[in-house]
N, C-alpha and C positions, 0 to 999 in steps of 0.2 A: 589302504594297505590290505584289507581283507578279501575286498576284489582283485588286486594284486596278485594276491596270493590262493585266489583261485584257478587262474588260467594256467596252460602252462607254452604260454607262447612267450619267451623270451626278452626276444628283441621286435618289437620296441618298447613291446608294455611292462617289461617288470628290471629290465637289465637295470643295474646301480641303483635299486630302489629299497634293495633290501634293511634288515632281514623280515621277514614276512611272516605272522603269525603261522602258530605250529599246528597239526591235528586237520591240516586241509588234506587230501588223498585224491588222486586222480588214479580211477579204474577205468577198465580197458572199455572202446566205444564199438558197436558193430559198425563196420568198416565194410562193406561186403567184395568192393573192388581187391585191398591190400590184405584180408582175411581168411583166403581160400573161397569166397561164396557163402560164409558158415552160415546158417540159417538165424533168425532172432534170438530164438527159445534156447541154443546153444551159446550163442554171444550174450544173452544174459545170464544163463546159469555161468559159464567167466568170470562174469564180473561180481554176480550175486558170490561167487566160493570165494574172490579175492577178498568182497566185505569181511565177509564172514574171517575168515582166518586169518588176514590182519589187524584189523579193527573189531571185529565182533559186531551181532545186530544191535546188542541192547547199547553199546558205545556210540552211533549214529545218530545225529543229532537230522541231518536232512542228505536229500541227493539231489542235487543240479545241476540241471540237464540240459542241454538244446535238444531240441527235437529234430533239426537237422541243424547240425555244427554250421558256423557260419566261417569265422577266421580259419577252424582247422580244414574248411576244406571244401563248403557246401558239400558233408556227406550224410547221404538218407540211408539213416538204418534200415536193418533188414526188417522186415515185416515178423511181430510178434514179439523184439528190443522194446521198446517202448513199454507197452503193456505188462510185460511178464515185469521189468525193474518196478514196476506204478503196484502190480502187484503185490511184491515183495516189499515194498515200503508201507503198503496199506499193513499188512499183516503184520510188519514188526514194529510198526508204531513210527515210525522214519517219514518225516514231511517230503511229500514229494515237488522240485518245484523245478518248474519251465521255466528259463529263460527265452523267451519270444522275444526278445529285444529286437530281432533281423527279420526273423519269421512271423510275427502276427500281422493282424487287417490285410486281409485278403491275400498276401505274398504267394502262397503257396496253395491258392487255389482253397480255400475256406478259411473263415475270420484266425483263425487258430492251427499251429501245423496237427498238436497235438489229437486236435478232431478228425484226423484222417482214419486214425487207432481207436475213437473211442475216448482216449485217456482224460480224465478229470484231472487234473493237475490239485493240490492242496493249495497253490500258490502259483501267478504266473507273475513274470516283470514283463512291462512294455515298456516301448520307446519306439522313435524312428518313425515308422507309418503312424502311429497314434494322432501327428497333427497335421501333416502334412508338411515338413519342413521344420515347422517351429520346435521349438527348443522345449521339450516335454518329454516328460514320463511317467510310470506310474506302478503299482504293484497291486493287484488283487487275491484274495483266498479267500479261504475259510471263515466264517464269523469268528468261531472262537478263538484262530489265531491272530484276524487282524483287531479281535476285539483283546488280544490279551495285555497288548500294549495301554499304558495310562491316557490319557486324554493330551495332545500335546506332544507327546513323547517321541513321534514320527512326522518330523516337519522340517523345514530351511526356509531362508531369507524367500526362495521363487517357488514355494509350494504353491499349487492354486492359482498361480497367474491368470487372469483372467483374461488376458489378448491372448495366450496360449491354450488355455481352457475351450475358446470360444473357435479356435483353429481344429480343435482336435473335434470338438462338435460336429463342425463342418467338415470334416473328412470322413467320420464317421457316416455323416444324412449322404453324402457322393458317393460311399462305397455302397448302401445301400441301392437309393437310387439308379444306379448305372451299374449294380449288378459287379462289383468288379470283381469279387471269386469266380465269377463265372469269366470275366473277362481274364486273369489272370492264368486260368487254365485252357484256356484258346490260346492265350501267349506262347504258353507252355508247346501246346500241340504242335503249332507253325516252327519256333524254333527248335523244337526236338526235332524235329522230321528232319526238319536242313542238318542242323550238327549229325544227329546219327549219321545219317546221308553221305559225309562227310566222312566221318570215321571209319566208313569202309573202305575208303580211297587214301585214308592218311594214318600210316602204322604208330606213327608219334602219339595221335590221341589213344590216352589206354582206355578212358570210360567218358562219359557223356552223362551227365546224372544231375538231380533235378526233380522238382516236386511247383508247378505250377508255372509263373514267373521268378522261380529260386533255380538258377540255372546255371552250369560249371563245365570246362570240361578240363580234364586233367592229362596234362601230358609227362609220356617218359622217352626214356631212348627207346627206338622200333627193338619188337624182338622180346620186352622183358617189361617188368614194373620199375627201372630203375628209374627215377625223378628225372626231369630236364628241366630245371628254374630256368636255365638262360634263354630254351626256347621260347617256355613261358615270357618271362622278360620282354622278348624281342617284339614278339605276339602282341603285348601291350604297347609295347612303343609305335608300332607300327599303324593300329591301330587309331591311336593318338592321333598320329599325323593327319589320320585321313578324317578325324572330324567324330571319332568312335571311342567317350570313354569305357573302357573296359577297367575291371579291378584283379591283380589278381591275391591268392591265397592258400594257405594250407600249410601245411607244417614244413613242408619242403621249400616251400613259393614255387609249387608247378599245378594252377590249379588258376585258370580266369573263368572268374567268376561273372555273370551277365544279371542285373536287375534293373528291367527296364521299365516305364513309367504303366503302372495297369492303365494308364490312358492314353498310353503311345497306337498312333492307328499304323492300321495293316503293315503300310506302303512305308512308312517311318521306319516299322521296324522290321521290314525286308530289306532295306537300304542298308539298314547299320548291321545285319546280320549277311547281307554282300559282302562288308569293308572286314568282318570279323572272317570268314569264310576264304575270302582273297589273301589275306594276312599272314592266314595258318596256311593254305594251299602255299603261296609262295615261299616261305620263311621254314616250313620244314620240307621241303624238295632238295 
């Protein structure tokens, strides 16, 4: 219920589920595409004056954050967002916490997105890449906050699983190993060039955006920001057929999103970035 009631994506995750504990606040994210370009330190002071004058500092109990939105949209704040909010929470006493659930182990071209900024987080959550498939997750902080909890107090029936346990080991020794931040930001470099590339020749894509192997690109009608779900839609369907999962995302659902394996080679994944490129060339002409 309380995760519920954090998001604010509708349908599918909260619709008829209510009602949803109360004192949850969603403040405005830097957006830099839908934003004007505003800079970080501008897009957080935003959000820092909304704290404050709805809520007040000393009322703030934590801020949690993606460090690039995942569902709303894969979007990368502007540079100096991150930092100034981490800032502002250290100084008023406010838990800072990352949600990495989409973003950590190497995604985004270092273990952590939050590391690109510097930012310490007081607390991060993982999942997802932590075991490579299997069914895992986890939470890290502060000593004295993960130590504030009783002994016991923070547990279920598949805490600790040990075939789960022993997967995430082993994905953790393979990212080392094989380097894959470094590999994920080679991903990054190949399919940015193509999509940008791309987007000079196709007025429907409005931005192209992305932080490693965390890669998006978001279309509207040519001419404006106005959203196009259906082209997005089609983009994916199309895609489908030819052997190319794509996902897409965002508040609108105009927004396909690409995360492809950090150990997908070259040739793999010029192939599937053909069938994605062919898709949008044809379906928006």
């Amino acid at each position: 219920n309380l995760t519920m009631a954090l998001t604010a994506k509708s349908m599918p995750y909260k619709q008829n589920f209510g009602p949803f504990a109360p004192e949850v606040y969603r403040m405005p994210m830097s957006y830099p595409f839908r934003d004007g370009g505003q800079d970080g330190a501008a897009a957080a002071r935003e959000a820092i004056t909304r704290i404050e004058k709805q809520i007040g500092a000393t009322s703030v109990a934590a801020i949690l954050i993606e460090p690039i939105q995942g569902e709303g949209g894969f979007i990368v704040p502007a540079p100096g967002f991150l930092p100034a909010l981490a800032d502002w929470a250290r100084a008023n006493g406010v838990v800072f916490i990352a949600d990495e659930v989409q973003t950590g182990f190497a995604r985004t071209g270092d273990w952590f997105a939050c590391a690109h900024e510097g930012v310490v987080p007081d607390i991060i959550t993982m999942a997802k890449g932590i075991a490579g498939g299997m069914p895992l997750s986890a939470i890290t902080g502060r000593a004295d906050l993960m130590d504030a909890v009783h002994p016991g107090g923070l547990g279920g029936t598949y805490g600790g699983n040990p075939v789960a346990c022993a997967a995430a080991l082993a994905a953790i020794d393979a990212i080392r190993e094989h380097d894959l931040t470094a590999r994920a930001r080679r991903i990054g470099e190949i399919a940015s060039a193509r999509l940008r590339a791309l987007a000079q020749q196709v007025p429907a894509i409005g931005e192209v955006r992305g932080r490693g192997a965390m890669l998006a690109l978001e279309f509207v009608r040519p001419g404006g920001t106005e959203p196009d779900a259906a082209l997005t839609a089609a983009i994916a369907a199309r895609c489908l057929e030819q052997g190319v999962l794509t996902l897409t995302c965002g508040t609108f659902g105009n927004v396909i999103r690409l995360l492809p394996p950090l150990v997908i080679g070259e040739d793999l994944l010029n192939d599937a970035l053909d069938v994605v490129c062919t898709a949008i060339g044809d379906l928006s002409a």
